[in-house]
C-alpha positions in Angstrom: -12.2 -34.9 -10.4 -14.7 -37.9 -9.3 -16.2 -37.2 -6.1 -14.6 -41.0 -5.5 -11.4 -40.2 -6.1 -11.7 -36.8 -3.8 -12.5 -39.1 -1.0 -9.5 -41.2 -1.9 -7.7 -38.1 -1.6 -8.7 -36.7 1.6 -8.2 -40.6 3.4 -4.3 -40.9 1.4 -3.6 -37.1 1.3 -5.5 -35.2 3.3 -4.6 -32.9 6.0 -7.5 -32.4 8.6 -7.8 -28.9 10.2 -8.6 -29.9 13.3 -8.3 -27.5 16.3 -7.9 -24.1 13.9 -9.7 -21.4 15.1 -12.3 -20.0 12.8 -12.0 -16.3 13.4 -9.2 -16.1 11.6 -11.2 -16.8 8.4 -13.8 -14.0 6.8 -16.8 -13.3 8.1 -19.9 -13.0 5.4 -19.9 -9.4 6.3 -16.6 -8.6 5.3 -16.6 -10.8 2.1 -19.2 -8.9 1.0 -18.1 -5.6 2.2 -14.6 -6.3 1.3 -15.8 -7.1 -2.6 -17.6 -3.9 -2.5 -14.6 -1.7 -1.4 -12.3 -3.8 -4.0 -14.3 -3.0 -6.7 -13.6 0.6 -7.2 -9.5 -1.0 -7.0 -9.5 -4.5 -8.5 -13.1 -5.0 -10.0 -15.0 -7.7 -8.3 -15.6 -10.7 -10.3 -16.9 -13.9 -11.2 -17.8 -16.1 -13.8 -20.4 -18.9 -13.1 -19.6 -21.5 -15.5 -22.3 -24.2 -14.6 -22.3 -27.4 -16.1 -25.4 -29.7 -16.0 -25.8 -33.1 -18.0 -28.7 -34.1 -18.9 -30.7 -36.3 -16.5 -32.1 -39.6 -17.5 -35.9 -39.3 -18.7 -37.8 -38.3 -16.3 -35.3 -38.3 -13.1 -36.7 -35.0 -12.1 -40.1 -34.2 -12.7 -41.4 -30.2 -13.6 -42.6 -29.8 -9.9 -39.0 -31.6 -8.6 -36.1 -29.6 -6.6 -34.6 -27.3 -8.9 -30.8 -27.6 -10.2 -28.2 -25.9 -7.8 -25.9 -22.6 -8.6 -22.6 -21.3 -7.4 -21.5 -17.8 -8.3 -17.6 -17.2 -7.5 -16.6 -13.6 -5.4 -13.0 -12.7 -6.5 -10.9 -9.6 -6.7 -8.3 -8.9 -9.6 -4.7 -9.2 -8.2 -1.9 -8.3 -10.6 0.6 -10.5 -11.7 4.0 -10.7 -14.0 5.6 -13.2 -16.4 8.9 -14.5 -15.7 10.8 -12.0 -17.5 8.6 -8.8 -16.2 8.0 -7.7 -19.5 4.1 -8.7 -19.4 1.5 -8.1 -16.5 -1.9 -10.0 -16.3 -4.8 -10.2 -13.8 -5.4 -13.3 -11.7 -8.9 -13.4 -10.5 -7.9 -14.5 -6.6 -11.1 -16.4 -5.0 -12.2 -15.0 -2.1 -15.6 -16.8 -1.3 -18.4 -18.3 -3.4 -22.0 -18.5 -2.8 -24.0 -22.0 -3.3 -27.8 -21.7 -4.1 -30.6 -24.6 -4.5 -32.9 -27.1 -3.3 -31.5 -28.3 0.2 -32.4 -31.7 -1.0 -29.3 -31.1 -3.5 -27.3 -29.2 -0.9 -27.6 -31.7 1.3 -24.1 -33.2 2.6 -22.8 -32.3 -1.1 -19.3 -32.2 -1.8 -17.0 -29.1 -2.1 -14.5 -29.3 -4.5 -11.7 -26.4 -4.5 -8.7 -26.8 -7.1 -6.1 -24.5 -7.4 -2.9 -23.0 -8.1 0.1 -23.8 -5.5 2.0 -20.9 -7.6 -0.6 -18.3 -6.6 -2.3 -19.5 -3.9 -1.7 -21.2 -0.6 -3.9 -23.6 2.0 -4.2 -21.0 5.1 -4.7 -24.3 7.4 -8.1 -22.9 8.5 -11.1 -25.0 8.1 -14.3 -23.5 5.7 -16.5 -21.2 6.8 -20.1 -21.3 6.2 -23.0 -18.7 6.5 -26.8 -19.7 5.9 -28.8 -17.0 7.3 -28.0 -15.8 10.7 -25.8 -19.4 11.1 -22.4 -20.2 10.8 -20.1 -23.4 10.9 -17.2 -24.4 10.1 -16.0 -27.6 7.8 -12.6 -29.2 8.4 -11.3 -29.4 4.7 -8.5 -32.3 3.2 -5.7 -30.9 1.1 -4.8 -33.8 -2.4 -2.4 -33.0 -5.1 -3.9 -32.9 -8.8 -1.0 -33.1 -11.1 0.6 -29.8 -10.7 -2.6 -28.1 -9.0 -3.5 -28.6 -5.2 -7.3 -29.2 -4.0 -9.5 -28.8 -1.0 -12.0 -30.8 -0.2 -14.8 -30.8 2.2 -19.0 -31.2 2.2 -21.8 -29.0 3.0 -24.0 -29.0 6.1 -26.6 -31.8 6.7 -29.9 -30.1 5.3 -32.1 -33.7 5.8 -34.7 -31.4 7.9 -34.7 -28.6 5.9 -37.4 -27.9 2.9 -37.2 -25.5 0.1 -34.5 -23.3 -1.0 -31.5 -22.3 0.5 -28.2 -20.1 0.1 -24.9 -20.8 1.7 -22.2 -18.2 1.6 -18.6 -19.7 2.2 -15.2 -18.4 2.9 -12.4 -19.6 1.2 -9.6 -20.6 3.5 -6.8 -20.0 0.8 -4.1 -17.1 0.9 -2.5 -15.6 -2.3 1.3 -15.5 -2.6 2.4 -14.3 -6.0 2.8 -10.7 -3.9 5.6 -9.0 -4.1 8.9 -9.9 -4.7 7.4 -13.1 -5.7 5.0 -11.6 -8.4 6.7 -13.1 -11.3 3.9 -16.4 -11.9 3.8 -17.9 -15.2 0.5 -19.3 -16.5 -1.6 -19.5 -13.5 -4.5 -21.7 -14.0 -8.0 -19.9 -12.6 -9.4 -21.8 -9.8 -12.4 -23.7 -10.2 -15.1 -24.8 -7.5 -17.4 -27.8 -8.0 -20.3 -28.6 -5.8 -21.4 -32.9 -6.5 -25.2 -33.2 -4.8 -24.8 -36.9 -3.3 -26.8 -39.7 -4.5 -28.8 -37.6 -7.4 -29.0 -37.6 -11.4 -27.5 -33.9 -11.0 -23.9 -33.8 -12.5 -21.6 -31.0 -10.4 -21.9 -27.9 -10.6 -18.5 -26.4 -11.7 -17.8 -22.3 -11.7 -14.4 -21.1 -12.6 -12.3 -18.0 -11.8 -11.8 -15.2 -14.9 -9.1 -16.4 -17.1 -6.0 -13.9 -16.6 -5.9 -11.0 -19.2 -3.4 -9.0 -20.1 -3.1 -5.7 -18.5 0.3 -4.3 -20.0 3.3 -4.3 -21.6 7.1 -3.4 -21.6 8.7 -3.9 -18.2 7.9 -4.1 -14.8 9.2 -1.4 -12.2 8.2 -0.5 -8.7 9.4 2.2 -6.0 10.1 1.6 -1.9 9.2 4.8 -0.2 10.7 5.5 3.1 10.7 8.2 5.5 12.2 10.1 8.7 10.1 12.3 10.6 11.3 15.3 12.4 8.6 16.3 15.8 8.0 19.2 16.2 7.0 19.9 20.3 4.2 21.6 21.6 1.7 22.4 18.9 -1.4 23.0 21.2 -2.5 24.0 24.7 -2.0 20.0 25.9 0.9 19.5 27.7 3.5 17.3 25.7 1.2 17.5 22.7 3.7 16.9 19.2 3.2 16.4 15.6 5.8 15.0 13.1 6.7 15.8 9.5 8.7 13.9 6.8 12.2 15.7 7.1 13.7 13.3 4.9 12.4 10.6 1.7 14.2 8.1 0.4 13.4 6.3 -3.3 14.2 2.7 -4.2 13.6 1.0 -7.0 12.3 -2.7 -7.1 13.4 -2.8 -10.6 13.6 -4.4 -13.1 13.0 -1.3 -14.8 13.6 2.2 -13.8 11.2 4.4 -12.2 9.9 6.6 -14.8 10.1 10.1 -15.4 6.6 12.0 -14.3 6.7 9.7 -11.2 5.2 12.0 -8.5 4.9 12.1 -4.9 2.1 13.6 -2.7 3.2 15.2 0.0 0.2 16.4 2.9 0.5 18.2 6.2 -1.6 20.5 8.6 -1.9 23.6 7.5 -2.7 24.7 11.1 0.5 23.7 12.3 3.0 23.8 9.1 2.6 27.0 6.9 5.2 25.1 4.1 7.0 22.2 3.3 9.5 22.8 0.6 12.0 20.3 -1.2 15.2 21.7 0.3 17.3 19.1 -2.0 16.9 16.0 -4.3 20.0 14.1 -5.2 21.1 10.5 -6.1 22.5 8.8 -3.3 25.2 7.3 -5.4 27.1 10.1 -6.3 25.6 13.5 -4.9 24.6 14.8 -8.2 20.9 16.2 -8.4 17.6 14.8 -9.1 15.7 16.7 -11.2 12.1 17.3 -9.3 9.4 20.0 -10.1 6.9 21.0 -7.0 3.8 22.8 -7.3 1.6 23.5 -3.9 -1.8 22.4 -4.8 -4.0 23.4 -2.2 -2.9 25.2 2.0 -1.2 21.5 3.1 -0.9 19.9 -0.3 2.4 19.9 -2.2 3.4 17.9 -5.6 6.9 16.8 -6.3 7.0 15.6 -10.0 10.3 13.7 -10.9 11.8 15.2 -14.2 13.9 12.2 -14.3 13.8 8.4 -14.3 15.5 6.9 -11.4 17.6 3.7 -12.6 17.1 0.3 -10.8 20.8 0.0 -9.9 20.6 4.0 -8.1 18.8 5.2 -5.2 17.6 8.9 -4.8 16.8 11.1 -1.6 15.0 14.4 -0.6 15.4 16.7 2.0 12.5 18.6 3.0 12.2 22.3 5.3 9.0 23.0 7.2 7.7 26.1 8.3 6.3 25.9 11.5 3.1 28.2 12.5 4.5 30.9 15.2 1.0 29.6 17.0 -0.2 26.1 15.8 -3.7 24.9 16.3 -5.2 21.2 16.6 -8.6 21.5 17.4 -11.0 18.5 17.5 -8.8 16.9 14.6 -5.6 17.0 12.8 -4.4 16.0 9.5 -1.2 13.0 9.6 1.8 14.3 7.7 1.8 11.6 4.4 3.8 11.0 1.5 1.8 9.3 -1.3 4.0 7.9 -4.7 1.5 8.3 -7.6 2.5 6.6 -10.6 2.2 7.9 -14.4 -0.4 6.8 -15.9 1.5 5.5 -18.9 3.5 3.4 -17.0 0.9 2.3 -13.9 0.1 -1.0 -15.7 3.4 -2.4 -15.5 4.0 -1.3 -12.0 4.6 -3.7 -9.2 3.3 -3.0 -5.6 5.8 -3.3 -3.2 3.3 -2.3 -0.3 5.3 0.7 0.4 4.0 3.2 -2.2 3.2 5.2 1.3 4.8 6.6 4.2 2.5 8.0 6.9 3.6 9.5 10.5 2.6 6.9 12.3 5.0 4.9 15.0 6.5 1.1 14.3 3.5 0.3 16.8 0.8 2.2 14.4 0.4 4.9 17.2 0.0 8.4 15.7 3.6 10.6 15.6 1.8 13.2 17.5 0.2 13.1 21.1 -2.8 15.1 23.0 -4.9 15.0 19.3 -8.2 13.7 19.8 -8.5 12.8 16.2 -7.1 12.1 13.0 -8.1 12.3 9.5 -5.8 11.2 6.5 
């Protein structure tokens, strides 16, 4: 899209950010830090895709300004097709970095399309780092067809010599999460960068195109827990810890959860000498669940389901501790957790409800125990 026709955009369409506060938006620090910890999950990417024309003869001399770059900083989300029965990635833009000559940086314009079905406008103006700076840029929101765009410019660099890297937050949030993980053809966002009043041609650099991860049909688990406190588990006064008592599995559907599904159960040793699986049954009817446990390590137990679990049944389990006769928490303590660990056969299909977990931890986040100084999970 012209750089004409953007500005058209922002005076018909656009929606100016004006009076948003910036520290809602991601700091260089934690875009960087945050693609770093991602990468071991989602796998960092980006694919610079730039796209020069040629100049006329001798527009830009050997010893001239050289071209501008932009390098994209994504993570891989997972995604579904409309029946469940494929899952791709979607490369979900986090931040970009923009790299030249500030005499091509200068006041250029930022050009953001994407998709509406996976991503959203947060409302929050640009954020952008150069050095030990930061500033923000109100953006303007245009249609494209069925694609949305931001647009907005870079910083004045008229007083500024030589070259010169911006790092800039995206101000987008992605919303194909679940239950609303079943997108269809998402197009990969692209970001252009037009220098103003040069023979350079914008600079375009486009998202991963999705890939397909898996096949068959898409299934996912709720995990949810009661805890049972158990009182006075060290020399504090009104000191307590908690331990799941009772687990409850529901599917998301729309396939079953599969058999060799497992959960990890983990306690303190120090203050629980067992947790055992008193019962597993299908809430429907009463009739058993078939589970296998094995005790992994002093704390650690694993309960395998021998079963699948269809998407129309729920399943719970009841679980016996065996308190210590004298519990100890010393300088730390270990939070009762229950961790769902999918097979590996069937992880690429699974969907992430956000409650693959269930740690003893209050509505307000607060620990289930007291008088620990503290924790480690």
């Amino acid at each position: 899209m012209g750089k004409s026709s953007a500005e058209g955009n922002q005076r018909a369409n656009g929606r100016r950010a004006e009076g948003c506060d910036p520290a809602g938006a991601l700091s260089r620090r934690s875009v960087l830090s945050a693609g770093g910890v991602l990468a071991a999950t989602y796998m960092v990417t980006g694919s610079p895709v730039p796209a020069f024309a040629s100049p006329p003869a001798g527009a830009i001399a050997a010893n001239d300004p050289q071209p501008i770059t932009v390098a994209i900083r994504a993570i891989e989300r997972k995604v579904f097709g409309s029946d469940f029965s494929t899952a791709v990635s979607h490369s979900d833009v986090l931040a970009f970095s923009v790299s030249g000559d500030a005499t091509y940086l200068d006041r250029a314009q930022v050009s953001i399309l994407f998709d509406p079905a996976a991503s959203t406008w947060n409302g929050a103006p640009a954020t952008l780092y150069l050095q030990t700076r930061m500033q923000v840029a109100d953006v303007a929101l245009a249609q494209v067809g069925p694609l949305q765009e931001i647009t907005f410019s870079l910083p004045s660099f008229e007083h500024d010599a030589g070259l010169a890297t911006l790092e800039i937050s995206i101000p987008l949030r992605f919303i194909a999460e679940y239950p609303n993980d079943a997108v269809e053809n998402i197009a990969p966002t692209q970001v252009t960068v037009s220098p103003r009043n040069l023979p350079l041609s914008p600079v375009r650099a486009a998202a991963a195109s999705p890939q397909v991860l898996g096949n068959g049909l898409a299934w996912g688990v709720s995990v949810v827990a009661a805890w049972t406190t158990l009182g006075q588990v060290s020399s504090a006064q009104g000191s307590t810890y908690a331990y799941p008592s009772f687990i409850r599995l529901t599917p998301s559907g729309p396939g079953a959860i599969p058999t060799g599904t497992s959960l990890g159960l983990r306690w303190d040793p120090f203050v629980l000498d067992d947790l055992v699986v008193a019962s597993a049954t299908f809430d429907d009817d009463g009739t058993a669940l078939a589970v296998r446990t094995v005790l992994t390590e002093a704390g650690s137990l694993e309960c395998h389901l021998d079963g699948a679990i269809a998407p129309s049944r729920t399943a719970s389990l009841t679980l016996q501790a065996s308190p210590r006769s004298r519990p100890r928490i010393g300088d730390s303590v270990t939070y009762a957790r229950v961790d769902l660990v999918s097979p590996a056969a069937f992880a690429s299909m699974q969907r992430r409800t956000g409650l693959e977990e269930a740690v003893s931890v209050t509505s307000s986040g607060t620990p289930r125990f007291s008088s620990a100084a503290s924790g480690k999970n």
